[in-house]
Structure formats: C-alpha cells, structure tokens
C-alpha positions as CSV (number, residue, x, y, z in Angstrom):
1,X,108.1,89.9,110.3
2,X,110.1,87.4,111.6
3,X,110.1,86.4,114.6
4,X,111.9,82.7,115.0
5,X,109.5,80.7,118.4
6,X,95.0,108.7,99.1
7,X,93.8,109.3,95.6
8,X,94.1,112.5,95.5
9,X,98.1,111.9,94.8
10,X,97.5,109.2,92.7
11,X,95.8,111.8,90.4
12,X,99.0,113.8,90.2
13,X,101.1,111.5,89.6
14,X,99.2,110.1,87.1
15,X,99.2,113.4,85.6
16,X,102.7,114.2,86.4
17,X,103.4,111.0,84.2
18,X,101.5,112.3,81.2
19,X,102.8,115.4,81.1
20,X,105.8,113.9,80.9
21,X,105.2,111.0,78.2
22,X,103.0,113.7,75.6
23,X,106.9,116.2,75.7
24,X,106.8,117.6,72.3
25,X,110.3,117.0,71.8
26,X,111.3,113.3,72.1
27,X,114.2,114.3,73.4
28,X,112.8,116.2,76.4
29,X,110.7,113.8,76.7
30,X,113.6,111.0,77.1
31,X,115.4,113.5,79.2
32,X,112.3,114.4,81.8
33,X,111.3,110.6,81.9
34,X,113.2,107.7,83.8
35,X,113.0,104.6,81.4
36,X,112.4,102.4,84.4
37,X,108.7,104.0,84.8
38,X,109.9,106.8,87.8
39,X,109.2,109.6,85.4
40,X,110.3,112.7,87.8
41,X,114.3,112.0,86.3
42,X,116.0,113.6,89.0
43,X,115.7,113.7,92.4
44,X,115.3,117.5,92.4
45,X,112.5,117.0,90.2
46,X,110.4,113.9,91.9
47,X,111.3,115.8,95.9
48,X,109.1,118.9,94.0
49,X,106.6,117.1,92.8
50,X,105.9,114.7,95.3
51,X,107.8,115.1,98.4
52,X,108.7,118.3,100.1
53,X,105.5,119.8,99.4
54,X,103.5,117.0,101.1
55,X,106.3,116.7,104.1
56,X,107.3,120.1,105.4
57,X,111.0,119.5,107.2
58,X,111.4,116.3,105.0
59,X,113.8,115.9,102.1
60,X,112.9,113.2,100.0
61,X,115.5,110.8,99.2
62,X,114.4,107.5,97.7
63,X,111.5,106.9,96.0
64,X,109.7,103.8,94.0
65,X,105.8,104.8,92.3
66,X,106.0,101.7,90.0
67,X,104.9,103.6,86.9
68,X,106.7,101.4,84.9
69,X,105.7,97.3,83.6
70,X,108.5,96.0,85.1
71,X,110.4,96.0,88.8
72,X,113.0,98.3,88.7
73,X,116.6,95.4,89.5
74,X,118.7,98.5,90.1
75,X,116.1,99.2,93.4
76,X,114.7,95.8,94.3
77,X,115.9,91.8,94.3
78,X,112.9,89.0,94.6
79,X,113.9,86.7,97.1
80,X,113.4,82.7,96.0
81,X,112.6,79.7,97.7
82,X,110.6,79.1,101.3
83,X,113.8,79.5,103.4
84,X,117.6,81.2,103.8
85,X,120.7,79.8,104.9
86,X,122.5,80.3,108.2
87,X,125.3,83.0,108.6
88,X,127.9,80.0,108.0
89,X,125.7,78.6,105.1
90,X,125.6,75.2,106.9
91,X,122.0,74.4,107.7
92,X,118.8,75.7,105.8
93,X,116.4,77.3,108.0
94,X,113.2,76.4,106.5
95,X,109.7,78.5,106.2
96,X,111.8,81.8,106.9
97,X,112.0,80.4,110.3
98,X,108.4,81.1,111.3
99,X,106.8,78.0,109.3
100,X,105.7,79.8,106.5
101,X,104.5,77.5,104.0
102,X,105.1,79.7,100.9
103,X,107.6,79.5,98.1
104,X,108.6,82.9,97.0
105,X,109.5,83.4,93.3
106,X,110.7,85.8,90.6
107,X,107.6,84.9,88.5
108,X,105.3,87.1,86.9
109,X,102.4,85.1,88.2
110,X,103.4,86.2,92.0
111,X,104.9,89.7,90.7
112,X,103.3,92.1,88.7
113,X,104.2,96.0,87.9
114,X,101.2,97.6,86.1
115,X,98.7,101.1,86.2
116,X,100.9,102.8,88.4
117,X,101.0,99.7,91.4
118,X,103.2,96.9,92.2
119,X,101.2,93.5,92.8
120,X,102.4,90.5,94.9
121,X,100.2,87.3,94.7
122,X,100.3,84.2,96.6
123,X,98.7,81.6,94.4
124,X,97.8,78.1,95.7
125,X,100.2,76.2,93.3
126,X,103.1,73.8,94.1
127,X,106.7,74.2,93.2
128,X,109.5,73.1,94.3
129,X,112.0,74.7,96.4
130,X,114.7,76.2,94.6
131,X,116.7,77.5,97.4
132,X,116.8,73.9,99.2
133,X,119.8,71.8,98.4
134,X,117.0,68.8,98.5
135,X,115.8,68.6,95.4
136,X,112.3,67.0,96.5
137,X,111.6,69.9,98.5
138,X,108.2,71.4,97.6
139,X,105.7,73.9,98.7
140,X,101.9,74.1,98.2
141,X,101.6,78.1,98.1
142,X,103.7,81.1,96.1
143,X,104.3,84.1,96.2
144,X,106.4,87.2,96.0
145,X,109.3,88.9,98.4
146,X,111.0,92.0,97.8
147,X,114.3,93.8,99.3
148,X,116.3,96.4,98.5
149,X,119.4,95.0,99.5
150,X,121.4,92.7,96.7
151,X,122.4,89.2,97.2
152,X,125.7,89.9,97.7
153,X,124.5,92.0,100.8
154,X,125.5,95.2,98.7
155,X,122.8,98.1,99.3
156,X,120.5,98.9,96.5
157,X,119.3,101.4,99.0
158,X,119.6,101.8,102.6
159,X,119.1,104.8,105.6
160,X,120.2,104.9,108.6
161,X,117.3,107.4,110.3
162,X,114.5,109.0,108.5
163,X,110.8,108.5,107.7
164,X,109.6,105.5,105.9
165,X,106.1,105.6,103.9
166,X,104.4,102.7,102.1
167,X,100.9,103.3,100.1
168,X,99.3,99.8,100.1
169,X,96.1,97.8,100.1
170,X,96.5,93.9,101.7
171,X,94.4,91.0,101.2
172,X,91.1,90.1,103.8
173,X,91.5,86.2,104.1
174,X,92.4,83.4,106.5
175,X,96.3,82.5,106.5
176,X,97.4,85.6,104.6
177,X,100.6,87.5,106.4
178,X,101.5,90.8,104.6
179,X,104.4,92.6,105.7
180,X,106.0,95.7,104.7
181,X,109.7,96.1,107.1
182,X,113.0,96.7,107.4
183,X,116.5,95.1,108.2
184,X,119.8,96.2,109.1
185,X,122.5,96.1,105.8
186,X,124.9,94.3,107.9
187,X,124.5,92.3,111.4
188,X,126.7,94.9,113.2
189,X,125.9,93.3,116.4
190,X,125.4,89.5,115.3
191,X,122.8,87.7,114.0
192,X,118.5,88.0,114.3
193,X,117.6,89.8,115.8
194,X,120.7,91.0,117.7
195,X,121.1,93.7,115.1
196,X,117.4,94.6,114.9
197,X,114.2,94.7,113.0
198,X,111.7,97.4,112.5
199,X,108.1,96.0,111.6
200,X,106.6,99.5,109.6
201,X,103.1,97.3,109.3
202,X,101.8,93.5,109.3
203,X,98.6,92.2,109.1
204,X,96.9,89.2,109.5
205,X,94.4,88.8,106.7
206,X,91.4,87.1,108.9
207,X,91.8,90.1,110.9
208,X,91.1,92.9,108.3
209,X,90.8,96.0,110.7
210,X,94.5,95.6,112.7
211,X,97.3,96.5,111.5
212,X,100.9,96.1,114.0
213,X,103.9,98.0,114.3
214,X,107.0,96.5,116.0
215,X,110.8,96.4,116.7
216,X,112.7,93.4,117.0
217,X,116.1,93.5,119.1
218,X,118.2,92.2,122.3
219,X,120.4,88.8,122.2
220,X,120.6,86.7,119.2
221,X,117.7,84.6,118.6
222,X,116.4,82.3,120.7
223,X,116.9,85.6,123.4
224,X,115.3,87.7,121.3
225,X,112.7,90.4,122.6
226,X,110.0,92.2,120.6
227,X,107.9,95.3,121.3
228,X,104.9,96.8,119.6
229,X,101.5,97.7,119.1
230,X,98.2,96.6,117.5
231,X,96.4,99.5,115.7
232,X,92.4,99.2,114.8
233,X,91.8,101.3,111.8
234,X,89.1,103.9,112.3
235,X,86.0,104.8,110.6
236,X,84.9,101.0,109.8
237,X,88.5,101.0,108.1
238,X,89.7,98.0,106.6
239,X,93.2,96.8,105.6
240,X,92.0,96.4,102.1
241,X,91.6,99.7,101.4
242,X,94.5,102.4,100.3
243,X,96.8,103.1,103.3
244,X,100.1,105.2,104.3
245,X,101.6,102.9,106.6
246,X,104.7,105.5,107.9
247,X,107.8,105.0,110.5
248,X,109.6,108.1,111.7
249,X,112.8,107.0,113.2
250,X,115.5,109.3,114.9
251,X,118.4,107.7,117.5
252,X,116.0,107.9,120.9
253,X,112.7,107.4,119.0
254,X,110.8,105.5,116.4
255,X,106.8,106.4,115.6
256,X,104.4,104.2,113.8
257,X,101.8,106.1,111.9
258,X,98.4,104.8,109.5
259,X,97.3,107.7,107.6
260,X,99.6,110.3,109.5
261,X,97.8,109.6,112.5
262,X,100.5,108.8,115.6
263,X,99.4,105.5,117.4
264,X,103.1,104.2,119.2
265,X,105.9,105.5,120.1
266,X,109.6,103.6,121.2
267,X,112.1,105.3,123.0
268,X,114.1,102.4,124.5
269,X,115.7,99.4,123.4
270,X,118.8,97.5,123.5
271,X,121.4,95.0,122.2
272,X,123.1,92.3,124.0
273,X,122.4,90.7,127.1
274,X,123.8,93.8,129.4
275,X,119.8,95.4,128.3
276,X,121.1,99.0,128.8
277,X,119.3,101.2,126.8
278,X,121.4,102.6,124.1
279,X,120.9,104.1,120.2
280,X,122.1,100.3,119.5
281,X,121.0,98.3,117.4
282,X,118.9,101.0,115.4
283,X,121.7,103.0,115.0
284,X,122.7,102.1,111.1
285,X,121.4,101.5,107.6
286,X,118.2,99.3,107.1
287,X,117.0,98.3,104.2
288,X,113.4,97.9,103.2
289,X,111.6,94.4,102.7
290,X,108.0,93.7,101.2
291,X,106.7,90.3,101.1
292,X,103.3,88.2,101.4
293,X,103.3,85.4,103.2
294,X,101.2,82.2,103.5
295,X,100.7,81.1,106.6
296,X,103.3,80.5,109.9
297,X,102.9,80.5,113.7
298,X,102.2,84.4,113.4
299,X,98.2,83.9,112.3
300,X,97.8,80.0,111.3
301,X,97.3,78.2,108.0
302,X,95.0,78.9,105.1
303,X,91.8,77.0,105.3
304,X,88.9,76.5,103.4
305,X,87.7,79.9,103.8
306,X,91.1,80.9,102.3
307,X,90.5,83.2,99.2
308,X,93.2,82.4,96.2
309,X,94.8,84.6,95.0
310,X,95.8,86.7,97.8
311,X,96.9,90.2,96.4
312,X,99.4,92.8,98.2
313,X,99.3,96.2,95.8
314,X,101.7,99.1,96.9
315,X,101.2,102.2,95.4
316,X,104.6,103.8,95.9
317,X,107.7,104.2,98.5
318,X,109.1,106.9,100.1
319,X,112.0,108.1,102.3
320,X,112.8,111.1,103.5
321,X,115.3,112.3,105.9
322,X,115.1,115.5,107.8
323,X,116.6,118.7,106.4
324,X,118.2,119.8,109.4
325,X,120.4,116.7,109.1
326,X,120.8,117.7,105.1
327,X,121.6,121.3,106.3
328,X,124.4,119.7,108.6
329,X,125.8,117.2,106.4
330,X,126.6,120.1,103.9
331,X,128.5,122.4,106.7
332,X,130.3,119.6,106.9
C-alpha cells in the first residue's frame, strides 16, 4: 500500500448464527454466542465450523465475520487523519506519504458493521485534519482505515507465518485505492520499508478487472525496492464482485492467491543494503491493515467520472497457521 516516490459459506454462517441466537436456554445461548457478533465462542468451535474443514493442513487461528453492528475495539483500531508522524514524532508525513487526499475517520458515515459485512466508505465531504498539529489542515474526501495493531504499537493480533484470507467486494471508479495488507508489529530492521510490507491485494478502482499482490522491503525508504504481480480476474471477473483474496507465507516463500487459484510466487528478498537473500525482513509478526483510499500517485485523483460514495465490504478474515507447526509447538 504504501509505497513513499463465495455464497455458499455465507449461507452457513448465516445459519451457524441462527442456530445460535434461537438456543432454547438463554443461557446456552449467551454461552455459544460472542457478544461482539463472532458467534462460534471458542476457537475450537469457529476452527470446526468454518476453518479446518474448508482448509485441510490449516488451523485456524484468528478470525473476524463481522456478524455483529459494531467493530469489534478488542480486534481492530480506525486510524484518523490523512497522515502519521515520523519515528521521532518530529515532522508529519502528510497523505500517508503517497498523496492521498483522504481523511480517515472513526465515523459511522465511513464505517459501518451490518448483515454479516463490514463497510468502509469514502465520501466526498471535507473535514479537517485531526492528526495535523495545523489546525487549518483540511481534506476534501473520508473515509475509513483499519489495523489490528493498537496505538500504542501493542498487538491486537499479529502472526508471524501463515495463510492470510480476506472475502471482499471493492468499488469500480476513478481515484479509488482499496487495500487489504499487512505490516510488521515492530520495525525490527528500521523504518519503511526496511522491515517489510506484504500487499495481500490492491486495486485501482478505474481498473476493475486487476487486482496486485506485492512485497515491500530492502533499505529504508527512499532505497526501498518492491516486487509483485498484476492479476486479471478470469471469466469477465470484476473486482466488485465477492472475492478471497489469500497470501500463504512460510520463511523462503510467500503465494498470492484470488479464489484459491495460485498466480505469484516470492522466494527471495532482502533487508539492508548488503541485498543477500535471507528470511529477513519477513521473518516476524505482521499485522493486518484494511483501508480505502482516495486518490495518490498509485492511480491519480478522482474526477468527474468519480462515483461517491466509494464502498469497500469485507465479508470476513481469516488466519490460519499450518498444523505441522501446531504439532511442533506442542512437543515443545
């Protein structure tokens, strides 16, 4: 994302939920249901209904269906404002340093959790920018950014290896940049993008059948190298329908899959300006980032053929990690 210069199981769940709300007993019904909307209560309970049985050698660990009316604060943090602040805090890098033009806010016009799917808008509104120390700062667009990592840099959830899914539709319109990608929990070998990024999918909305997968990593920006791959979706697909966009990632490889259909493969990479190819930098936790952006160098600005609102829906997360690594863990 930054780069600096299947209805079927929709069914199920659905039923899955019912059975769970209609319990006879409240009190099973209390004790089967999670009272942030992930209805499965344990672990145990949501890797048999949805996980193991759809990926054999998988374990599911971590899951989001948004089943709730609310976002779940003990998984996700919305991000505010149309910039962060340096490592040292001393200068303001503005437009998420790729000249987006988009505020992001907590609001429940740009963030919505309803029928089973999470909604992020962008909205042609102005605001100002709340993250800026200048309090005239103002942006023409909003919209919504999600992480699972909290502001204090804590992890809400993080995995270091494993395979990533995301079930989402994206908007078809100039100037709209949906992402759905991950970052390392701590800059174990310095700043962006240093300690790495993995791109699971981006799109550019005026573009509606390509999707990319890429990885970020090397030297510290401005040194920064990227790699990846465009993907054209088959069979007169377009980006605005339902997809699983997937990354399996292990320490010599990291696959990009639409639909569980394999279309790139990385095996090498680096950190540092030496450029040998090591496990480095995706060789710890990541955390998982969802945003829709307006505009930036990556596809151009809206125009007058730009649709508003722009809508990103995501069905539902999931990680897994392999059970061979589960079985090894526990001889340990």
């Amino acid at each position: 994302m930054r780069d600096m210069g299947s209805a079927c199981r929709r069914g199920a769940l659905r039923r899955i939920a019912a059975v769970c709300v209609s319990a006879v007993a409240l009190s099973a019904a209390l004790g089967a249901c999670d009272t942030r909307g992930n209805r499965f209560g344990t672990m145990a309970n949501a890797a048999a209904s949805i996980g193991n049985a759809d990926r054999p050698g998988w374990a599911l660990t971590w899951y989001d269906e948004f089943n709730g009316t609310t976002l779940d604060a003990t998984k996700w943090v919305a991000e505010q404002g149309n910039g962060f602040w340096g490592a040292d805090s001393s200068a303001y890098v503005t437009g998420w340093g790729n000249d987006e033009l988009q505020c992001y806010t907590n609001a429940p016009q740009n963030l919505v959790v309803r029928d089973g799917t999470l909604r992020i808008i962008a909205r042609k509104e102005t605001v100002r920018d709340v993250a800026s120390k200048d309090t005239v700062a103002k942006c023409a667009y909003t919209s919504a950014r999600l992480k699972s990592r909290a502001q204090n840099g804590e992890a809400l959830f993080a995995q270091q290896y494993g395979r990533f899914e995301f079930r989402a539709k994206l908007p078809e319109t100039q100037g709209m940049w949906p992402a759905l990608w991950m970052l390392p929990l701590k800059d174990t070998y310095g700043t962006w993008a240093a300690s790495g990024e993995i791109d699971v999918m981006e799109a550019r909305g005026q573009n509606p059948t390509v999707v990319l997968g890429t990885l970020h990593y090397g030297a510290q920006w401005p040194n920064n190298v990227h790699t990846g791959m465009d993907y054209t979706l088959p069979n007169n697909g377009r980006i605005s329908d339902w997809h699983v966009y997937a990354v399996e990632w292990s320490p010599k490889r990291i696959a990009w899959f639409v639909d569980d259909s394999l279309y790139q493969e990385q095996t090498a990479w680096y950190t540092g300006a030496t450029k040998d190819s090591t496990t480095a930098p995706f060789d710890q936790p990541f955390y998982l980032v969802m945003n829709l952006a307006v505009g930036g160098r990556f596809l151009g600005s809206p125009d007058s053929t730009t649709k508003f609102p722009g809508e990103m829906q995501v069905d539902w997360v999931r990680v897994y990690e392999q059970m061979q690594k589960q079985q090894q863990q526990r001889k340990e």
